[in-house]
VOGU-3710 file (C-alpha; in Angstrom, 3 decimals, decimal comma):
1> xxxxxxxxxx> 79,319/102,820/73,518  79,455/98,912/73,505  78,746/97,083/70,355  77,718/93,931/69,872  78,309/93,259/66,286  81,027/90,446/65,746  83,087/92,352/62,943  84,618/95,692/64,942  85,214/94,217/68,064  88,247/91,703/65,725
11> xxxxxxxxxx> 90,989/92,156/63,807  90,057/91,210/60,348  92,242/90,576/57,688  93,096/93,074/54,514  90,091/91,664/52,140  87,782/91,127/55,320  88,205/94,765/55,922  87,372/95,550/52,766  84,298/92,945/52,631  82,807/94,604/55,759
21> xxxxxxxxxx> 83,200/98,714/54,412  81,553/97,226/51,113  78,795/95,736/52,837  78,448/98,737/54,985  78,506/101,113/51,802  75,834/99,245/49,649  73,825/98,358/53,080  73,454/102,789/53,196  73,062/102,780/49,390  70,285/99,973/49,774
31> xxxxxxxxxx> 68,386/101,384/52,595  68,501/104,857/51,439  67,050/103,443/47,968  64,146/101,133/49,510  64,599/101,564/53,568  65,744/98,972/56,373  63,352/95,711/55,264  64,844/95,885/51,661  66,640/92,508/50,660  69,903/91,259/52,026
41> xxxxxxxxxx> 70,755/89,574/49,422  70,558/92,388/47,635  73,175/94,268/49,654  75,734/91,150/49,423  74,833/91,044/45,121  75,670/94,889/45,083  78,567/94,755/47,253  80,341/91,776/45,245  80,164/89,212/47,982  78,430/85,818/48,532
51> xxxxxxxxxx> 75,721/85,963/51,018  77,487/84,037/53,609  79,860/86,594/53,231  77,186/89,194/54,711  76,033/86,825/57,468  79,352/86,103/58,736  80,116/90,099/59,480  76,103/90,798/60,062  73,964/87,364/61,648  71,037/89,609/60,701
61> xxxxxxxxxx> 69,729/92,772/59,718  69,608/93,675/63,324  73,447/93,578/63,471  73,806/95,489/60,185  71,972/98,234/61,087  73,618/98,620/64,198  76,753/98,991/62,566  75,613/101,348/60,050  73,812/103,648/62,939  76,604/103,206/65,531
71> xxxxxxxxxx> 78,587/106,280/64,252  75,456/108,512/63,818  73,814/107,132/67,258  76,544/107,662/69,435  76,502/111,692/67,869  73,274/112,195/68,418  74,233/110,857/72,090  77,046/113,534/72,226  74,702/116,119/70,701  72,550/115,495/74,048
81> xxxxxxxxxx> 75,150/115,798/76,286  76,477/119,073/74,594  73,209/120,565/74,607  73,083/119,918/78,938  75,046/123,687/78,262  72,510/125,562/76,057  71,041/128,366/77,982  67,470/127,553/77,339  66,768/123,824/78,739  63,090/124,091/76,500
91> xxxxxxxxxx> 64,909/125,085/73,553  67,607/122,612/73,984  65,349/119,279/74,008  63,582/120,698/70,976  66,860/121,247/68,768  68,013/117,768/70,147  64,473/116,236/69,606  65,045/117,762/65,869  68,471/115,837/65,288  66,488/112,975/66,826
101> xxxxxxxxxx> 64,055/112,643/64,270  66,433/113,769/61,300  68,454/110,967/62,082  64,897/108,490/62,856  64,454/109,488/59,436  67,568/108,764/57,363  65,896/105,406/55,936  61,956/104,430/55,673  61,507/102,348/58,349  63,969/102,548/60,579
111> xxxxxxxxxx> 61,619/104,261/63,352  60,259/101,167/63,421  62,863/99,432/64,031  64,316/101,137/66,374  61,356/101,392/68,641  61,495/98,094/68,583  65,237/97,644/69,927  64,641/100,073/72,336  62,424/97,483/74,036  64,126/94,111/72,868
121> xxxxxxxxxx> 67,607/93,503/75,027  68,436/90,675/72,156  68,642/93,282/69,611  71,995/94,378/68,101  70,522/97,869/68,057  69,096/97,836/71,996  72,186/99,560/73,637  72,947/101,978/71,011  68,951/102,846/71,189  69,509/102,758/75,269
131> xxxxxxxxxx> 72,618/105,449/75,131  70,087/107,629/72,935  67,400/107,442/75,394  69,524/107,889/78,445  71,121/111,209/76,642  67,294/112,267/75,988  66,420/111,427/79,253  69,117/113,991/80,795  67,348/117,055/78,709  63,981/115,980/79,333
141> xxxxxxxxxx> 65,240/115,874/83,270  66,446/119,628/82,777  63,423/121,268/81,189  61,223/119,655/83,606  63,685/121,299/86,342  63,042/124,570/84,569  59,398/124,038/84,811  58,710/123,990/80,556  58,124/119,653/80,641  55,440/118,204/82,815
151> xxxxxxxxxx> 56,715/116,238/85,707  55,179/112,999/84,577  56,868/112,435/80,824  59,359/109,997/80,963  62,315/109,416/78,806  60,383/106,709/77,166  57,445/109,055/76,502  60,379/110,758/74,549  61,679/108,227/72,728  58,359/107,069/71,324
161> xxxxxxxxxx> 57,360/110,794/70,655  60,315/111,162/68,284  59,326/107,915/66,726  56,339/108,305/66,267  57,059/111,731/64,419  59,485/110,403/62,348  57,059/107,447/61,623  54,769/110,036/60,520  56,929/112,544/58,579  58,133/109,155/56,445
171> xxxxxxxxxx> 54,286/108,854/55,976  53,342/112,072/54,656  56,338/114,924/54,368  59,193/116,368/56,566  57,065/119,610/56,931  53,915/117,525/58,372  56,512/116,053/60,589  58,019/119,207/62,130  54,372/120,619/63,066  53,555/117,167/64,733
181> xxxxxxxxxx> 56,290/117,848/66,170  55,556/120,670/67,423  52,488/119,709/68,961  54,285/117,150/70,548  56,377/119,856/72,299  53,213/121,710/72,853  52,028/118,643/74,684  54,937/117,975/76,839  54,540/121,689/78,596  52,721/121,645/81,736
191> xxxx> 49,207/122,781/81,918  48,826/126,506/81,856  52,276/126,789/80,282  50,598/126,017/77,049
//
């Protein structure tokens, strides 16, 4: 996967390093805590740095959470292509939907935000978002071969599914989320398959 943050792509000296894998730490500790719009400057504060410190690894939050999700994102890519093997094309899309919205879900409002990027090339976050459709995309492709998707969803009608799901699991609980989920699925089967 391409990245387009500024800090992996250099060599960085010793206390750089360690500047950027502080950021990165409190960034997850900060999210987690009070999700992706919570302060910046509260991330450089609880890391120890100045805030120019933050914007010179991360021009915005964008580029922040990009790093942060680029590990995770490029699994849940792999997770796709690994599941292109699993006997049951239906079942596969639903365990790798699943993943999908666990990982949606790992910090309030980052569904958001990544439905977003999916759609906006000048986000940091727009190719990592792009490699997750285009591994959803690949499933989707194989249960509608099997005959379990309807013809006309598109990876897109995916993507925004899972989203959405996530968006409303944050809302209400994980368990709401899995039968909306589930409906979802439901909805995605071609009439009289239902």
């Amino acid at each position: 996967m391409t990245t387009t943050g500024p800090a992996p792509q250099r060599r960085m000296r010793a206390d750089a390093r360690r500047n950027y894998e502080r950021l990165l730490a409190e960034a997850a500790t900060v999210f987690a805590e009070h999700g992706v719009d919570a302060s910046l400057e509260d991330i450089a504060r609880r890391a120890g740095v100045a805030n120019g410190t933050l914007y010179s690894h991360f021009p915005n939050r964008q580029a922040l959470l990009e790093a942060l999700m680029r590990d995770r994102m490029q699994t849940l890519s792999e997770k796709a292509r690994d599941l292109l093997d699993h006997p049951s094309a239906h079942e596969a899309l639903v365990i790798w939907a699943r993943a999908a919205i666990a990982h949606t879900t790992m910090y309030r409002g980052l569904a958001a935000s990544l439905m977003r990027s999916v759609e906006d090339e000048t986000s940091e976050l727009h190719t990592a978002c792009q490699s997750v459709l285009t591994a959803g995309e690949q499933l989707l492709k194989r249960a509608q071969a099997a005959g379990t998707v309807r013809g006309d969803a598109t990876a897109s009608d995916l993507y925004a599914l899972i989203n959405a799901v996530a968006w409303a699991g944050e809302q209400t609980s994980a368990a709401q989320g899995e039968r909306l989920l589930a409906f979802s699925i439901d909805g995605l089967r071609p009439s009289g398959r239902r």
